[in-house]
N, C-alpha and C positions, 0 to 999 in steps of 0.2 A: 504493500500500500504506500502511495504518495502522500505525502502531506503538502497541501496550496493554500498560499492564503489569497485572499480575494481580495477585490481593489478596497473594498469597503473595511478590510481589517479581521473579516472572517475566517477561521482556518478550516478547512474541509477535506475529508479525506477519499480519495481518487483509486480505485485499483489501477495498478501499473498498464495493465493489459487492454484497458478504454482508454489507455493515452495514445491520442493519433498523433500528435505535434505539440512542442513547448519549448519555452526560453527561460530563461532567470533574466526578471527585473531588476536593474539596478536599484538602488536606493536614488529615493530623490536629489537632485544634487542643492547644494549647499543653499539659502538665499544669499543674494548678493549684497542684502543692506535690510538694516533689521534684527531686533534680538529674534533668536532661536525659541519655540514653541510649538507644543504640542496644540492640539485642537482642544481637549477635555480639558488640559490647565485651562487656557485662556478662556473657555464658556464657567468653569467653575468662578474664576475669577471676578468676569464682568457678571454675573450672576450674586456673587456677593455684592458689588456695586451698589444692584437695583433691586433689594431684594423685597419681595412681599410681603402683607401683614398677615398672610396666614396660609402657612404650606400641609403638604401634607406627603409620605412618603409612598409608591406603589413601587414593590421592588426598589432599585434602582437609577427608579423614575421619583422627579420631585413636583409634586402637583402646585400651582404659588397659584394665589389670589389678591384681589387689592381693591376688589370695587370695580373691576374693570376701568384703573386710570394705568393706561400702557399695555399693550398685549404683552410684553416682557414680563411684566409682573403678574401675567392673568394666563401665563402660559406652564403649558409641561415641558419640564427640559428632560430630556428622555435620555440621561448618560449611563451605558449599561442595564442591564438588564431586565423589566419590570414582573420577574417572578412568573409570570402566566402567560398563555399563549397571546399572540398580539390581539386578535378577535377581542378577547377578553379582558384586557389590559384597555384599549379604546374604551368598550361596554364601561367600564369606571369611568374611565377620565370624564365619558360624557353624564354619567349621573351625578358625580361630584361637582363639577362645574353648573350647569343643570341646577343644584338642590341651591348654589348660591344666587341661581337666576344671571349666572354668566353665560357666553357662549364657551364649545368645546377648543382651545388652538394647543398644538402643539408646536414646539419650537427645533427647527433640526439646522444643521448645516450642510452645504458641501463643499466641494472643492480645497481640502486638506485634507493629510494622513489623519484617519481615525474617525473619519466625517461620515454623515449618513445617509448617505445617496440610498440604499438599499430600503431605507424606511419612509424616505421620501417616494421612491418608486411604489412602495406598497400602500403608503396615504394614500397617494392619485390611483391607484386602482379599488382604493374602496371609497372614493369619491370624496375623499377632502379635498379640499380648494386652500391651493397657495395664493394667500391674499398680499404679503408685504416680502419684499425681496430687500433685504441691504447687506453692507458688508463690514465686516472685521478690520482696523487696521491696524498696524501696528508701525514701531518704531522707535530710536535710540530717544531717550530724555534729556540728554545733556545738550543735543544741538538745540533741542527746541529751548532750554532754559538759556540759552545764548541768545535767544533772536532778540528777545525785547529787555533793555537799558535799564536800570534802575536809578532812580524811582522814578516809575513809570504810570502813575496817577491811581494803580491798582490796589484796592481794598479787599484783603484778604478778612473771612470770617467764615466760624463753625459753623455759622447758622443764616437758613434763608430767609433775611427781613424783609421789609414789606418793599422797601425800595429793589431787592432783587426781584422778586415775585412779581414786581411792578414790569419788569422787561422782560420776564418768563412768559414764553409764548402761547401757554395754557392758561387760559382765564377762569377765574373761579375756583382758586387752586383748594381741594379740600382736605382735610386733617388728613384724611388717610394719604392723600398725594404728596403732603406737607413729611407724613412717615416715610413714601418710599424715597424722597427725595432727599430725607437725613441720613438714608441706610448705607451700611457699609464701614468696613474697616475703622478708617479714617477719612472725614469727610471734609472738603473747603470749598467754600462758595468765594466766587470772584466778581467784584463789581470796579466798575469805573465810574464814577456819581456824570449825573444829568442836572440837568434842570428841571423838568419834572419827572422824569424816570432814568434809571440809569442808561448811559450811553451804551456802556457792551458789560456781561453777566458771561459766566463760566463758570462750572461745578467741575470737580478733580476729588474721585476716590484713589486715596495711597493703601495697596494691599502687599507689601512685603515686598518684591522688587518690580513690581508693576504697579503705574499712575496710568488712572482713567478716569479720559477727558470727555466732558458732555454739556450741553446746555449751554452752547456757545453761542449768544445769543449779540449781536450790533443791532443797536437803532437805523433803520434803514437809510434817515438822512446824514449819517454817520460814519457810512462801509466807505471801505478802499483807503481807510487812512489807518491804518496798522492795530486799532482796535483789539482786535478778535486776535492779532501774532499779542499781542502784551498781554491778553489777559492769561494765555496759555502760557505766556513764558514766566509770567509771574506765580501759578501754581507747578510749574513745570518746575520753579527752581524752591517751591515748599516741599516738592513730593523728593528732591533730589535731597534734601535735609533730612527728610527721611528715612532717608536710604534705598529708594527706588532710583531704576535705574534704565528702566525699559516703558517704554508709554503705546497702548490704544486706545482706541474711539470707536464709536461706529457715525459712519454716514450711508445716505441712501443712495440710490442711481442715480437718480435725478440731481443730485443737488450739485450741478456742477463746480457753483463756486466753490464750496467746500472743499472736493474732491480736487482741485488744484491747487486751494492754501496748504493742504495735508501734504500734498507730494512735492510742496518745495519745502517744506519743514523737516523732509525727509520719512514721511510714512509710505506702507504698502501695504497692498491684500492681502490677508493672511487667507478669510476665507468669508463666503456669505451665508447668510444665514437666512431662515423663512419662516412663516408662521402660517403654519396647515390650519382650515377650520373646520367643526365638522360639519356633514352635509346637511345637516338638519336645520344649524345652527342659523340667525339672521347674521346678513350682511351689518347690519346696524348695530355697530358697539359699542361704539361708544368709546373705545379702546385707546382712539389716536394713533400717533404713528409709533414706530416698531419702541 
């Protein structure tokens, strides 16, 4: 008997004698730029980030809830195993969700060693719907804590006061939003004062040698004047006092500009990620974006 593993990280075993043709895969090769990282650190990680006010465990599956404020926090993150057949593993996820009057989403990725192409294939054949597609990025911290000068007009603080919340792009921010937004390791909210609201706002969780960036928010009569590099490079050089030393984000497809301020800071794809929903479930969630 052969032993194969599968693109997906599966190992299967092959009698010799049903093998028509085969090669040995090389290992991926190196990235060129970028800390090194597995798939399952980095989702456990920004997972700590964002994390919900009420989870629940199925197997090796982790159920989160929040109100349905973020499908991140109103999703399954499926790392490893959930103990029962898949059939039946779903059958939960949608009554648990369901009993709190949420829809069913599961969260998977692809496109990296360890990633779930294989469960994403088996969603879409039992008719979940991939609703939101974004991506993982990654990259060194200390260039970005280089980009912006001190003192750089940036207000660093533990907590999101009303002046942040004031340029926070979700209006009507509620206590349990107020929760997922203080979660995580260590947490700093960045602001640049306005005149009636702040000019640009940025959130940075520090978890051990990884800082993640979110919530990078410029007043719109405000962009292209280096805003959004300072406020990053101001938490960029809190999280490096800490002892991090490697930084992601996520951003969407769509958001060009984003996705070209990140790749001259020096970030890249690690990997994207999706949130399946179930078929039952309404389009209408209420959720927001990823």
């Amino acid at each position: 008997m052969l032993r194969i593993t599968r693109k997906n990280g599966e190992g299967v075993r092959v009698a010799e004698s049903a093998l028509v043709a085969g090669k040995v895969v090389p290992s991926a090769p190196a990235r060129r730029r970028g800390p090194a990282a597995s798939y399952e650190e980095l989702a456990r990680v920004s997972a700590r980030a964002w994390r919900p006010v009420e989870s629940e465990r199925l197997g090796e599956w982790e159920l989160r809830a929040a109100r349905g404020f973020t499908r991140r926090a109103n999703s399954v993150l499926p790392l490893g195993d959930p103990g029962v057949p898949l059939d039946e593993a779903l059958t939960a996820v949608r009554r648990w969700y369901a009993a709190r009057g949420l829809p069913a989403y599961v969260q998977t990725a692809t496109g990296a060693p360890g990633a779930q192409e294989l469960l994403c294939a088996e969603l879409e054949r039992r008719g979940w719907v991939r609703e939101v597609t974004a991506e993982l990025w990654t990259g060194p911290l200390a260039p970005v804590a280089d980009l912006g000068a001190e003192p750089s007009g940036v207000v660093l603080s533990r907590h999101a006061d009303d002046a942040w919340l004031a340029r926070y792009q979700r209006r009507g921010v509620s206590e349990v939003a107020l929760r997922v937004l203080g979660s995580g390791p260590s947490v700093w909210f960045a602001t640049v004062p306005g005149e009636e609201a702040p000019a640009a706002i940025g959130r940075c969780v520090v978890d051990g040698r990884w800082a993640g960036f979110a919530a990078v928010e410029v007043d719109p009569a405000r962009r292209r004047r280096g805003l959004a590099t300072a406020v990053m490079a101001a938490l960029a050089r809190r999280a490096l006092d800490e002892g991090a030393s490697a930084a992601w984000l996520q951003v969407e497809d769509d958001n060009a500009g984003a996705r070209a301020l990140y790749e001259r800071m020096g970030f890249a794809v690690h990997h994207a990620y999706h949130h399946y929903r179930a078929p039952e479930s309404s389009a209408d969630t209420g959720a927001g974006s990823p």
